[in-house]
C-alpha positions, 0 to 999 in steps of 0.5 A: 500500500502506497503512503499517504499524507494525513496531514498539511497545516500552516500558521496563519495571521494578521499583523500590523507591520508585515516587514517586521515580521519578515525581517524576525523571521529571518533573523531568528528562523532563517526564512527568506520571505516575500510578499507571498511567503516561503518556499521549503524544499523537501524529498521524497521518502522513497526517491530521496534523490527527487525534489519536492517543494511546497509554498 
């Protein structure tokens, strides 16, 4: 039997100052942010040599 996701969630929140937030992220967590989020790359479980992305 294949595997599958049981699961996928993000944080989602209002803020007054959006560059401020950006900035924390990046100075404390290391993300990269844009006006539209982040990009995380991952592998596949089975072909770890195969990229996956998720915004």
């Amino acid at each position: 039997m294949p595997k599958k996701v049981t699961g996928f969630a993000g944080i989602f929140f209002s803020c007054t100052d959006p560059d401020g937030v950006r900035e924390w992220y990046n100075r404390h967590l290391g993300f990269n942010i844009d006006q539209y989020g982040n990009t995380f790359e991952w592998r596949h479980a089975v072909a770890p040599e195969q990229k996956g992305h998720s915004v």
